[in-house]
C-alpha positions in Angstrom: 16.1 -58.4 -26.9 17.1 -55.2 -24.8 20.0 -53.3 -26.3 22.3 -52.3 -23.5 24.8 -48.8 -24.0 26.8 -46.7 -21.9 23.8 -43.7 -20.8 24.4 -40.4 -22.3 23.0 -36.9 -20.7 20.3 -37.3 -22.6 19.2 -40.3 -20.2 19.2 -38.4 -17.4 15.5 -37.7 -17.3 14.3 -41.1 -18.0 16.7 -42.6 -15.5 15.3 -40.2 -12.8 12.0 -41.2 -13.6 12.6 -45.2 -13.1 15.1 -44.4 -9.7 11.5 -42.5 -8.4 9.1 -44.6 -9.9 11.3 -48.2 -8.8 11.5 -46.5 -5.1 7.5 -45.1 -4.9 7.1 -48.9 -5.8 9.3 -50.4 -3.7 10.1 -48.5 -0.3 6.1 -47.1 0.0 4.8 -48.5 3.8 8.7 -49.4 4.4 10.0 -46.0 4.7 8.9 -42.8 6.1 7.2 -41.2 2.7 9.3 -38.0 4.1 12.6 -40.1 3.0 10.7 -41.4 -0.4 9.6 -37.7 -1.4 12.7 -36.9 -1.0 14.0 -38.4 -4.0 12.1 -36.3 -6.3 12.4 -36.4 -10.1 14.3 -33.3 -9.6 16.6 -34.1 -7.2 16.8 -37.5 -9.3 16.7 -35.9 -12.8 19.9 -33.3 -11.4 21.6 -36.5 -9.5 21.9 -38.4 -12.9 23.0 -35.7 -15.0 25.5 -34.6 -12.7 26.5 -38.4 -12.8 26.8 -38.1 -16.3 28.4 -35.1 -16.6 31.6 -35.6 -14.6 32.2 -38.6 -17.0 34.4 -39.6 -14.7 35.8 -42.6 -16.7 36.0 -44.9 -13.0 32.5 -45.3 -12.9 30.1 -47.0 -15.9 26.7 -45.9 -16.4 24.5 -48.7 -18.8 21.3 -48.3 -19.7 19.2 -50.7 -21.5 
């Protein structure tokens, strides 16, 4: 059984890798591959840790 907890910045780079990986999958031969590369494990990697830096207590980030 998955055990699901609030992320922590230490998620941040394995939640980037599933938001690329899950939109590679997904969106290839829907989008423009311009607008997938885009959202590169970087950009991903320093979207999520800024997420999880501002704590910002309206807004829950789970992992499982």
């Amino acid at each position: 059984m998955a055990r699901i907890r609030r992320a922590v910045l230490a998620d941040a780079a394995a939640m980037a890798a599933v938001h690329v990986a899950s939109w590679e999958s997904t969106y290839t031969g829907v989008l423009p591959a311009s607008y997938i590369a885009e959202r590169s494990l970087a950009v991903r990697h320093a979207f999520w840790r800024d997420r999880l830096i501002e704590n910002d207590p309206a807004i829950c980030i789970f992992v499982a």
